[in-house]
N, C-alpha and C positions, 0 to 999 in steps of 0.2 A: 504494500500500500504506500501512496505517495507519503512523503512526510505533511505536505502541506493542505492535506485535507486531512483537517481534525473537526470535531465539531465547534460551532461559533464560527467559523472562519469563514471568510467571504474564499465561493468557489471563481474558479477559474470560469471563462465563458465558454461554455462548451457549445462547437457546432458538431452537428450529427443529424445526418438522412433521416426525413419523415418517410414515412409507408410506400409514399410518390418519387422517392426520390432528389427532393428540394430538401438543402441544404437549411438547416433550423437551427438558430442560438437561445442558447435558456435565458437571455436577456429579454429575444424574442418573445417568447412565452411568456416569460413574468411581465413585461411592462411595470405598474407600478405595485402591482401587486404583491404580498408573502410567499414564497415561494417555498414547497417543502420538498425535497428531493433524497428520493432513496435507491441506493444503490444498491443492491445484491448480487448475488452467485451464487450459484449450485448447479443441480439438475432437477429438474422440476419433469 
């Protein structure tokens, strides 16, 4: 895991492919709004 993502910590801006293919940033998403973001892994 990065060191730089702990909680509290302001995330990096991540872009990453919506379903279509268009390129989407979580700043995008959030506007001005709270934003709660969860990461996981496994196999589901």
């Amino acid at each position: 895991m990065r060191p730089d993502i702990v909680p509290g910590a302001r995330l990096p801006d991540f872009e990453l492919p919506d379903h279509t293919g268009t390129l989407r940033r979580l700043s995008e998403l959030q506007g001005s709004n709270p934003l709660c973001l969860l990461l996981s892994r496994g196999h589901y």
